[in-house]
C-alpha positions in Angstrom: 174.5 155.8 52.5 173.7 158.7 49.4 171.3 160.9 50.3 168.0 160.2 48.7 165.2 162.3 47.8 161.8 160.8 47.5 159.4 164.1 46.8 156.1 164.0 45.5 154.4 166.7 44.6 150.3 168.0 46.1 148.6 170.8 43.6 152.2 171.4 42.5 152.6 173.8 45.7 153.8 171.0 48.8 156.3 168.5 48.7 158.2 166.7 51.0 161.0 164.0 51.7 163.0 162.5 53.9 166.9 162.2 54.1 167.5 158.4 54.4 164.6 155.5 54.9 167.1 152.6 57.0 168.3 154.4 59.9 170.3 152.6 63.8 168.7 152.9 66.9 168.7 156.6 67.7 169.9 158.1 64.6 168.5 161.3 63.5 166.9 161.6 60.3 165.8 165.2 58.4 162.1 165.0 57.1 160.9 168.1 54.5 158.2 169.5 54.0 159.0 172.8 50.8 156.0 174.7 50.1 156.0 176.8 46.9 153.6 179.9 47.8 153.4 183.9 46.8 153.7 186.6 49.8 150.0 186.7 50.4 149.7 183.6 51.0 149.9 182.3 55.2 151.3 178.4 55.7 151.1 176.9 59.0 153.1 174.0 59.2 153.1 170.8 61.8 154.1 171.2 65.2 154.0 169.0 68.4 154.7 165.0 68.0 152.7 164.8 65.1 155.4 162.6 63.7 154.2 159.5 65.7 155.7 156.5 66.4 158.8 158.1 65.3 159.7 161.1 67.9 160.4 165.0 67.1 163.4 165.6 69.0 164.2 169.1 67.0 161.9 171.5 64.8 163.7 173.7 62.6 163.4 177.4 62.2 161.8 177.9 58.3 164.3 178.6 55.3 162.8 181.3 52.5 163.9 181.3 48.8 162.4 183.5 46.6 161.8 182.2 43.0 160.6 185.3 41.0 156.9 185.8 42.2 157.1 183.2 44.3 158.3 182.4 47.7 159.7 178.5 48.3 159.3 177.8 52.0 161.7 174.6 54.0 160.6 173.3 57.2 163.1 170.6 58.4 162.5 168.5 61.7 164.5 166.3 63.4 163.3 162.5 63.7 164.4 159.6 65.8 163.4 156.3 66.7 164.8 154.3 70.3 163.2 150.5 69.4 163.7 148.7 66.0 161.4 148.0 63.5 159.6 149.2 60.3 157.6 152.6 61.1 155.1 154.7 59.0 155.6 158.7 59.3 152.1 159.5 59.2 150.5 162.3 56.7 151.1 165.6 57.8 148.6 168.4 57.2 150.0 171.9 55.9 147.1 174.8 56.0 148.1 177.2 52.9 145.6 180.0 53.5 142.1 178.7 53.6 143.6 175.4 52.0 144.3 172.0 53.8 147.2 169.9 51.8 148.4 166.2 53.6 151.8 165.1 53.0 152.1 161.0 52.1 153.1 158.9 54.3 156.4 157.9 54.5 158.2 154.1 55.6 161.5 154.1 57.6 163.2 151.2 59.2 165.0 151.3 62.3 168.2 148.9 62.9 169.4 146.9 65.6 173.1 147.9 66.6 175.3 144.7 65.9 177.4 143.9 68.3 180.1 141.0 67.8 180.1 139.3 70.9 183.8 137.9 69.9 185.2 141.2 70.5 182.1 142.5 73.2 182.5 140.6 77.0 179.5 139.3 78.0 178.7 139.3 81.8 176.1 137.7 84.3 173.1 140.5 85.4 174.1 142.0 88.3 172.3 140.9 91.3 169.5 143.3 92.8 170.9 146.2 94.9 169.3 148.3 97.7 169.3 152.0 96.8 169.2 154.4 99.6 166.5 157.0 99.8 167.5 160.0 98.1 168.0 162.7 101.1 165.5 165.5 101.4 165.2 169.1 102.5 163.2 168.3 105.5 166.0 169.0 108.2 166.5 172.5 106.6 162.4 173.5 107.1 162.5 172.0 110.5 166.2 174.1 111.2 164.3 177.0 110.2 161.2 176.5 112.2 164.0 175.7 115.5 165.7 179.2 114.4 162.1 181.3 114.4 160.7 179.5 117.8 163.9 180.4 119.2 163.7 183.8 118.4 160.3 184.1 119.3 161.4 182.7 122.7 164.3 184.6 123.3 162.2 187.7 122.8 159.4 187.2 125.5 162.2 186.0 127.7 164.1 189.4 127.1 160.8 191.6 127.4 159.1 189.4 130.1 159.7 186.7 132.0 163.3 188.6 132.8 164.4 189.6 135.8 164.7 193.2 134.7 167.3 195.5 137.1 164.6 198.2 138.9 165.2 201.8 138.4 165.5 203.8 141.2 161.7 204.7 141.4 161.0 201.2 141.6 164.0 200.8 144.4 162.7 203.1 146.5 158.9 202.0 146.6 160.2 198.4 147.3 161.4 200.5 150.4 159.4 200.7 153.8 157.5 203.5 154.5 159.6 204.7 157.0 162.7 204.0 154.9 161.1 206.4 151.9 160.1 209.1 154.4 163.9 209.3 155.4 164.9 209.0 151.3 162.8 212.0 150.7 164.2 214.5 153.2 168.0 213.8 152.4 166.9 214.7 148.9 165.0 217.4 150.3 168.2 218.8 151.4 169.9 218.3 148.2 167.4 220.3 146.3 168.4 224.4 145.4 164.8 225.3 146.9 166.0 227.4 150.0 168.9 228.7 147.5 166.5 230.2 145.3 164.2 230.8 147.8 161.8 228.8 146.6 159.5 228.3 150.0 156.2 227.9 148.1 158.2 224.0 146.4 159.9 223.8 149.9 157.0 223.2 151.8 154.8 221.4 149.2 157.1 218.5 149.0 158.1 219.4 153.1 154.2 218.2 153.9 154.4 215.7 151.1 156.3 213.8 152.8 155.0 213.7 156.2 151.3 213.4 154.5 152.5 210.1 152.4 154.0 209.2 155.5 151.3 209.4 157.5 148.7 208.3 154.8 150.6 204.8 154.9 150.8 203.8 158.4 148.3 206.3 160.8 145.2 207.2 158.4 145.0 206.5 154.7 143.3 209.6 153.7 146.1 211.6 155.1 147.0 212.9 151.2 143.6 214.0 150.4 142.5 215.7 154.0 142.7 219.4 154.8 145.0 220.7 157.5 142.0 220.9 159.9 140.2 217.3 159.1 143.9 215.5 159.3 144.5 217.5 162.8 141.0 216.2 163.7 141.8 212.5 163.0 144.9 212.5 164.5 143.0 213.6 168.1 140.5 211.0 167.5 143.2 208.2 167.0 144.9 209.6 170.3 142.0 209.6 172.4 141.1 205.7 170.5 145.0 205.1 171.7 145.1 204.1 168.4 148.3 206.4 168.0 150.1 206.5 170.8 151.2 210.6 170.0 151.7 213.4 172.5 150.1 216.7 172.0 153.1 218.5 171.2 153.9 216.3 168.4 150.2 216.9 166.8 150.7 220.5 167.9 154.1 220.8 165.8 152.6 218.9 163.0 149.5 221.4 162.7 152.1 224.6 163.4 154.1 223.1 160.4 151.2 221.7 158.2 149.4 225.6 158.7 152.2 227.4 157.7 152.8 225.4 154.7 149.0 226.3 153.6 149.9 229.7 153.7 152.7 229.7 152.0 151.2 227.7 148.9 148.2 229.8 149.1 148.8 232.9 151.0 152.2 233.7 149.1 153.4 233.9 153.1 157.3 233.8 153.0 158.6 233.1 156.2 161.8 233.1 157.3 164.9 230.6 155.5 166.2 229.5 158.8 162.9 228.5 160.1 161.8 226.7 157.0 165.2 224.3 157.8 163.7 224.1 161.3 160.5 222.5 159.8 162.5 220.4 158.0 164.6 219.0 161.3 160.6 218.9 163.2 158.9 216.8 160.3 162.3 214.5 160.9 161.8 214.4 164.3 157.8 213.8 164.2 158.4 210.9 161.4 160.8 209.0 164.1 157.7 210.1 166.9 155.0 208.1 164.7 157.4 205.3 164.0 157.6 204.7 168.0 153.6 205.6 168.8 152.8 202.8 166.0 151.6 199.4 167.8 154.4 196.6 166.7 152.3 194.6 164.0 151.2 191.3 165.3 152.2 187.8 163.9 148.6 187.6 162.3 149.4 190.6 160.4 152.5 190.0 159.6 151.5 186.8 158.1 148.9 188.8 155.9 151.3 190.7 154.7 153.5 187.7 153.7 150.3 186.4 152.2 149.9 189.8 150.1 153.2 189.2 149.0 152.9 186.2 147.8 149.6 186.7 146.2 151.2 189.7 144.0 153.9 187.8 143.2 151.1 185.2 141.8 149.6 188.0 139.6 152.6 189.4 138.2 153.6 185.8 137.3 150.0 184.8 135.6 150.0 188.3 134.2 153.4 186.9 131.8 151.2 183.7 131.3 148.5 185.5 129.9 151.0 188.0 128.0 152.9 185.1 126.4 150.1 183.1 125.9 148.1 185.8 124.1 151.9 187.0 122.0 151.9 183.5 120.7 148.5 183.3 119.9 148.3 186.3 117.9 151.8 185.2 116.1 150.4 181.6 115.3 147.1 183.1 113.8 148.8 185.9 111.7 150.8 183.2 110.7 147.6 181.2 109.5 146.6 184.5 108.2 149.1 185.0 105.9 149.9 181.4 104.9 146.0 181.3 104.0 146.1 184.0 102.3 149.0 183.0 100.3 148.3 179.2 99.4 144.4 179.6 100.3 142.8 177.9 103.6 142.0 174.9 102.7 145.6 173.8 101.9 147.2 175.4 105.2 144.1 173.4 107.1 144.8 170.3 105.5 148.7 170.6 105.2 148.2 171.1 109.6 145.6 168.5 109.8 146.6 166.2 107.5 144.7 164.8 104.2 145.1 161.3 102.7 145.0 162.7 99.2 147.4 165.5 99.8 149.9 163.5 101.1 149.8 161.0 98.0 150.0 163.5 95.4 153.0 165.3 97.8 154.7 162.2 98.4 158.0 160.3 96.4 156.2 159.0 93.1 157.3 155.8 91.8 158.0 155.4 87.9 158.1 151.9 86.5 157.3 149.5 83.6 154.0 146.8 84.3 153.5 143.9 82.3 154.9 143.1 79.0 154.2 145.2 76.4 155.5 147.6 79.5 152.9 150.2 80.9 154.8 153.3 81.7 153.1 155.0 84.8 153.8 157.7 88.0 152.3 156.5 90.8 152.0 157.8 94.3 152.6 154.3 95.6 154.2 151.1 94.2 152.2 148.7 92.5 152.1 145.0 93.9 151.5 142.1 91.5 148.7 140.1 92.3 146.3 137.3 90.6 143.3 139.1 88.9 140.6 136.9 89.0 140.1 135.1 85.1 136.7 133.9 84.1 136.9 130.0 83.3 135.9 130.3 79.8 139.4 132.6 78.9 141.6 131.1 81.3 143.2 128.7 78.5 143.4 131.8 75.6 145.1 134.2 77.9 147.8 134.9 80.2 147.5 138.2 82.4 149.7 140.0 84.2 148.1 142.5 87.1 149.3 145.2 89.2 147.8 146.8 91.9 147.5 149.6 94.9 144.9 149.2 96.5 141.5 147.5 96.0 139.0 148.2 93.0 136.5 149.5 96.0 138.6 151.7 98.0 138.2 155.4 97.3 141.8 155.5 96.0 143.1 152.4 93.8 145.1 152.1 90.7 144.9 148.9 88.3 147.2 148.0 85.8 146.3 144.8 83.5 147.6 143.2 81.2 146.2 140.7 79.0 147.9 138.8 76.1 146.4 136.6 74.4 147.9 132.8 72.9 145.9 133.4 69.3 145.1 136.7 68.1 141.1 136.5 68.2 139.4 136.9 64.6 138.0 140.2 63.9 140.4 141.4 66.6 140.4 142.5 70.2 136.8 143.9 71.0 137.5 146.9 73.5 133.7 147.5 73.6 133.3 143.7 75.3 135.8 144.0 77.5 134.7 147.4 79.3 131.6 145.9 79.7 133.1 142.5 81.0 134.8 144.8 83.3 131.9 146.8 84.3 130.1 143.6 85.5 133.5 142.5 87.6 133.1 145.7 89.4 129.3 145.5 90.0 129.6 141.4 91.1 132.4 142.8 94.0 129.5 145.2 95.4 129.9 148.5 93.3 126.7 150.1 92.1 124.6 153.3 90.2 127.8 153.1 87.7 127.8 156.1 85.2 129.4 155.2 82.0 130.9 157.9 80.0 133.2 157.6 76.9 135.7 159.1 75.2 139.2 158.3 72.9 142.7 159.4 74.7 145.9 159.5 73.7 148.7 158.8 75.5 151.7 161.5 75.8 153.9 159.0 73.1 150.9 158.6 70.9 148.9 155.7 71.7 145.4 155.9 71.1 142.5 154.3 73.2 139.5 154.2 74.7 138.5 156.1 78.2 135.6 155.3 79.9 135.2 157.2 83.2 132.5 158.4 85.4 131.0 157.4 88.8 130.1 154.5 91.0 128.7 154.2 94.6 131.3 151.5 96.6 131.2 150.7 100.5 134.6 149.8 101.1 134.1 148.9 104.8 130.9 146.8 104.3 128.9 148.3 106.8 125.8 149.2 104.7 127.2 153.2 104.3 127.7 153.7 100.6 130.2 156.7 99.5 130.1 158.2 96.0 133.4 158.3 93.9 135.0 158.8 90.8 136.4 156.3 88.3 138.6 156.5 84.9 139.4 153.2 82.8 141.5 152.9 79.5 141.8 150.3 77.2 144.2 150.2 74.9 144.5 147.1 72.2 147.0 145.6 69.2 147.0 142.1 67.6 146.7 140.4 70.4 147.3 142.4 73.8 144.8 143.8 75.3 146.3 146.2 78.4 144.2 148.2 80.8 144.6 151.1 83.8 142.0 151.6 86.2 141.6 154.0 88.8 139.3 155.0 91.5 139.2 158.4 93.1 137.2 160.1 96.1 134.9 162.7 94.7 135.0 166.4 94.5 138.6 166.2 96.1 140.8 169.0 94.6 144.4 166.8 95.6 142.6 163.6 94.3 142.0 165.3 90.7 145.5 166.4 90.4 147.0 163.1 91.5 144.6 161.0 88.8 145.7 163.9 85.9 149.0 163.5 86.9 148.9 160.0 86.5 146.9 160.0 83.1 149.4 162.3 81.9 152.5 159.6 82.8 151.2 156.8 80.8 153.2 155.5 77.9 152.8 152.3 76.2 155.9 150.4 74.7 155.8 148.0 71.6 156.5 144.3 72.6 160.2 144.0 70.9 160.2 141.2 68.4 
């Protein structure tokens, strides 16, 4: 087909055309709009799907001639059309300054594809197949989850509840007393102190010993006693037969324990040789006080297995409370962060749980209803079921419904579809039929219904009526009304009349986003002739 020009021509400054007027099933056409304008002047030309029922599927960057003092300005835009029939291109405003101009309107008519079924094998519709569940990404959050609680785990078993190897401090006060007192004179001996002559060192850790020694099994203020007042204790323990200790040993122990004071504070230095023989007499007197020691009784040794036990009780709850209080501090600077992050009330209700959350989070079904099809995204499927027909239409109409839900639950979507046998004179009244359905919902047990109205538009360009507002419902008939939100459309032609309903909790933040989400899915299809 030529190409064809149809312009026309507004003030003698707009025109505009369109490159053919019979066009298949998805062909592009090329609509004009030239504007004829000097350099002062600004033009702001259509934009969006303005170009209604027919679809912009390309806008076109601006072409500028210049025609002596004036400028001559081409938009193009790309058109198509997926149904067949005869469509309008509606008038199209172009602001020229402080100047409104409209385009007319313009016909096109969009052809079948023939198809010569001589040549074309025709085959039976394939029977209904079950499609599997596209897979998610849940395994990888939970294999990431496994991967930090394992780490989390390995470290308090590493730091905690393992059986660390014991230094050799720890070794040696696992060791008896007597055991240790032994210990610390071999190492005695391996120190330099008599190399250096170092006596004041020498006897401090000399009496050390035999004081810790003493402090442990005799009197258990041995470490903190003067010479005198341990001497003193150790006579009164003797003559108790407490200790069972000669006098020489308690006289060797003061000689040794005397001497020592004056070296530390005297600055006496006596002899090398006789500080090694203080060294072989604290040996001997350690093995003395071994032997004068009562053997412990089975009562006492049970204590002690008893004391044992009981510490080995409080170093285990001490990890319990360790652990317990690690992993709480990890889980709430977890919540901390996560809050901070996505705000609390989403980490509380994504832990919790919250019916509306998990709608508008879950796998949305898209899908025709009725005929003329209702496009819509829901969170659920919609059932068919038999809306209830008043007697009086029941031979004018047929009706097609769809449901989730109920019309009194806090969450329900409606889909409706009405077509009737003889288009009514004077047309469909949308006015009558929200207030028909108004009544339906106030005869199943709604109540205080706020009416509010308003036009809407679907995302394809089909116009309406929204009526939305609130209504009081008690959806488990006990007498305890709850408050929610509502939003009805009607849309109507010759002789369809289709409707969407849905019901919503109130001032719920998921439940707002789920109903937009919806409203903004909604496409209404042209019943093909």
């Amino acid at each position: 087909m030529g190409f064809l020009l149809l312009p026309f021509c507004l003030s003698a400054q707009v025109t505009s055309a369109i490159d053919s007027t019979s066009i298949k099933i998805g062909e592009q056409i090329t609509y004009h709009i030239q504007v004829e304008t000097d350099s002062t002047s600004l033009v702001v030309f259509p934009e969006g799907q303005t170009f209604s029922p027919l679809e912009m599927i390309e806008s076109y960057d601006v072409d500028t001639l210049k025609n002596n003092d004036k400028y001559n300005l081409i938009k193009k835009y790309g058109l198509t059309q997926f149904d067949s029939g005869s469509y309008t291109i509606p008038r199209q405003k172009i602001i020229i300054g402080d100047k409104t101009f409209f385009t007319d309107s313009l016909k096109v008519e969009v052809r079948n594809v023939l198809i010569d079924t001589t040549k074309q094998g025709l085959y039976n519709i394939k029977p209904i197949i079950t499609v599997e569940k596209s897979a998610s990404n849940w395994w990888k959050y939970l294999l990431l989850a496994l991967l930090i609680i394992g780490v989390i785990a390995f470290l308090l078993y590493w730091f905690i509840w393992r059986a660390k190897p014991l230094t050799e401090e720890e070794q040696i006060a696992l060791l008896p007393p007597y055991d240790r007192a032994k210990l610390a004179l071999k190492k005695l001996d391996e120190s330099h102190y008599l190399e250096h002559e170092n006596l004041k060192d020498y006897y401090s850790d000399l009496t050390f010993i035999i004081r810790k020694y003493l402090d442990e099994k005799v009197y258990d203020r041995a470490l903190e006693s003067t010479t005198g007042e341990l001497i003193n204790r150790l006579n009164l323990l003797k003559e108790g037969n407490q200790v069972d200790l000669s006098k020489d040993d308690i006289k060797n122990l003061e000689s040794i324990l005397k001497r020592a004071d004056l070296v530390k504070f005297a600055k006496s230095a006596p002899d090398i040789e006789l500080a090694k023989l203080d060294r072989n007499t604290i040996d001997i007197e350690i093995d003395h006080v071994k032997e004068a020691l009562p053997e412990p009784t089975e009562e006492e040794k049970l204590l002690d297995e008893k004391y044992r036990e009981e510490q080995d009780r409080k170093k285990k709850r001490k990890k319990v409370w360790i652990t317990v209080g690690i992993s709480i501090f990890l889980l709430l600077a977890t919540l901390t962060g996560l809050s901070i992050k996505y705000g609390f009330s989403i980490v509380k209700d994504t832990i919790i749980g919250h019916e509306s959350k998990e709608l508008l989070e879950g796998d949305w079904v898209t899908s025709e209803y009725g005929f003329p099809p209702i496009t819509i995204s829901t969170p659920k499927v919609l059932k068919r079921f038999d809306l209830p027909i008043p007697e009086e239409y029941k031979a004018s109409m047929n009706t097609t419904s769809f449901m989730y839900g109920t019309l009194l639950d806090e969450f329900s979507v409606l889909v409706n579809t009405a077509k009737y046998k003889q288009a009514p004179e004077g047309g469909i009244d949308i006015e009558k039929s929200i207030d028909g359905t108004i009544k339906g919902i106030e005869s199943q047990g709604a109540k205080d219904i706020v009416t509010l109205r308003d036009n809407f538009t679907t995302p394809n360009g089909a116009e309406g009526v929204k009526t939305y507002g609130s209504l009081k419902v008690d959806p488990f008939k006990t007498g305890n009304f709850v408050e929610i939100n509502y939003v009805m459309l009607h849309f109507a032609s010759e002789n369809v009349l289709q409707q969407i309903m849905l019901t919503y909790p109130k001032d719920d933040t998921y439940a707002d986003q789920t109903i937009e989400r919806i409203l903004n899915s909604i496409e209404l299809k042209k019943a093909k002739e």
